[in-house]
C-alpha positions in Angstrom: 0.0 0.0 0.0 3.2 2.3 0.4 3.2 2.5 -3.4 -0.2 4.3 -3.6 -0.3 8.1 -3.5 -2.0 9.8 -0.8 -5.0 12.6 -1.6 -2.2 15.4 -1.0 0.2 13.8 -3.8 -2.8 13.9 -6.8 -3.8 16.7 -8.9 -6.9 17.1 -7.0 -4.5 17.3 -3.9 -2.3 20.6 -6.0 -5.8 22.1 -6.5 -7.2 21.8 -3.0 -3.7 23.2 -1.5 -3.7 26.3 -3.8 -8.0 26.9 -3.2 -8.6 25.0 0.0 -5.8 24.2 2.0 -8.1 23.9 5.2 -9.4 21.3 3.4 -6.5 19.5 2.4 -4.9 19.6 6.0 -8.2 17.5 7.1 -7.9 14.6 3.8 -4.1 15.1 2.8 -2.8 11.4 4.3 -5.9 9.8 3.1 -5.9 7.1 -0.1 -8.3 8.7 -2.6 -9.9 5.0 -2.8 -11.0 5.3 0.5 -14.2 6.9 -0.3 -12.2 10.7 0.5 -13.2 12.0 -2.6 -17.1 12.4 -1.1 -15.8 13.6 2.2 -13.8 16.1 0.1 -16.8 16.9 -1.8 -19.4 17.6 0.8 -16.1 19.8 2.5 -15.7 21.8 -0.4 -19.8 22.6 -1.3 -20.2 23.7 2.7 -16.8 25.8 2.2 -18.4 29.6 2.5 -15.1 31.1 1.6 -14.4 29.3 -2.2 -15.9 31.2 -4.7 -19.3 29.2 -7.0 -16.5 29.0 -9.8 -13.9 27.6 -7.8 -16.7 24.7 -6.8 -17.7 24.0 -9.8 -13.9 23.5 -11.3 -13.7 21.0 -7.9 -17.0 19.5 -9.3 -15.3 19.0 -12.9 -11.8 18.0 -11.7 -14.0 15.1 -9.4 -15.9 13.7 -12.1 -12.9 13.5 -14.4 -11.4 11.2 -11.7 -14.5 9.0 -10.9 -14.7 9.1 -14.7 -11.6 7.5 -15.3 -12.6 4.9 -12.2 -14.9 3.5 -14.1 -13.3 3.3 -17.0 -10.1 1.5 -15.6 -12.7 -0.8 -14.1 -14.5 -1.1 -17.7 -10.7 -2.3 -18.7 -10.6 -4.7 -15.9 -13.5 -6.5 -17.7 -11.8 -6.5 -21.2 -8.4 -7.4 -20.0 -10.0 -10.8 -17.9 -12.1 -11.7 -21.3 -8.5 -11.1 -23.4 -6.5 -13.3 -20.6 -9.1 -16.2 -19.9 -11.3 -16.0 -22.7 -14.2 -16.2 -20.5 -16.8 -13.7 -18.5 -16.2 -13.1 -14.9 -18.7 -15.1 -13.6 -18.6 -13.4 -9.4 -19.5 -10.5 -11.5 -22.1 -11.3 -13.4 -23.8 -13.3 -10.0 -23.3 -9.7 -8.3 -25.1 -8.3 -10.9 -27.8 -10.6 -10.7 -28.3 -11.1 -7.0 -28.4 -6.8 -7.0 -31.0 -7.0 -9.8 -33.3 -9.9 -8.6 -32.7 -8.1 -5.0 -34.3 -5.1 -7.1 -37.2 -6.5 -8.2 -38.6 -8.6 -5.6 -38.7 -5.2 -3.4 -40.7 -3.8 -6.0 -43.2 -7.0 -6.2 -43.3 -6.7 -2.4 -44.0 -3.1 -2.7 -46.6 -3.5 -5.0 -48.5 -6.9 -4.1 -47.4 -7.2 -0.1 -49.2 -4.7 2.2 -47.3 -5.2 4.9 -44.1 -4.5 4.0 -44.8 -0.9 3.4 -45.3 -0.1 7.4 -41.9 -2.5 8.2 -39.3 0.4 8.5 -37.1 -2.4 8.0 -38.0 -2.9 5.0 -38.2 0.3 3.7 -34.2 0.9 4.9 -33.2 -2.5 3.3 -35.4 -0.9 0.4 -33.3 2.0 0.2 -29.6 0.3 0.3 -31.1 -2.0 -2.6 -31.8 0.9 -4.6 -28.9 2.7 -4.2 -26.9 -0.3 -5.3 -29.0 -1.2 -8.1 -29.3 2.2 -9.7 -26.1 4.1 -8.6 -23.8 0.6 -8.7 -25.1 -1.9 -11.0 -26.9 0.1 -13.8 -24.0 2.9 -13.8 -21.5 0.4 -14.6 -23.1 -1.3 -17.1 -25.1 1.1 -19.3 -23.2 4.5 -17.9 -21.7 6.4 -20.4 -20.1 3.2 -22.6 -21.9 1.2 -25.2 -20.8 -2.5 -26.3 -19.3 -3.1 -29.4 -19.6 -6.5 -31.0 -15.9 -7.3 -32.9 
């Protein structure tokens, strides 16, 4: 882990020493892959001294780097297909476990009465949600398309 650069050491890191060094003292020793980058952000919206400007150029800078998350994760998937010749099956049973987790909450929803009153339920409801839209259907269909070759 020695050879992984903290948040301080990135280009993000440059930006929020020159803007928000108050900021940076509080994240600088974290890894960026230890969910900083959304501390950094909530940081940086509540920050009453950076200008609107200098927020959204944070903003921009951010979702280059979750950008370019995804896409060396996108690569992942090509370069286990090129090496074994086959899908990643743990995957594609994530996948599906997140997605028939999706739609038996909304069959419960729809046809169980009960369930709607179990605030249980309705958290678990939530966290399936979350990682069915933001997790599963982001990586998948966000921002890429197949290409048959």
């Amino acid at each position: 882990m020695s050879d992984k650069k903290k948040f301080k050491d990135t280009k993000l890191g440059a930006w929020l020493g020159t803007n928000a060094p108050k900021v940076l003292d509080v994240v600088g020793d974290l890894l960026p892959d230890q969910g900083a980058l959304g501390v950094v952000k909530n940081l940086i919206q509540g920050d009453p001294d950076l200008e609107p400007s200098q927020k959204a150029e944070f903003a921009r800078m951010a979702f280059e780097l979750e950008s370019a998350d995804r896409a060396s994760a996108r690569q992942r998937e090509v370069e286990v297909v090129k090496a074994t010749g086959k899908v990643d099956w743990m995957m594609m049973v994530t996948g599906m476990v997140g997605l028939l987790s999706f739609l038996f909450t909304i069959y419960a929803v729809v046809y169980i009465d009960s369930v709607r009153e179990n605030e249980l339920f309705i958290h678990l409801m939530g966290m399936i949600e979350g990682v069915v839209i933001g997790n599963i259907f982001a990586y998948y269909y966000g921002a890429s398309v197949k290409k048959d070759k």
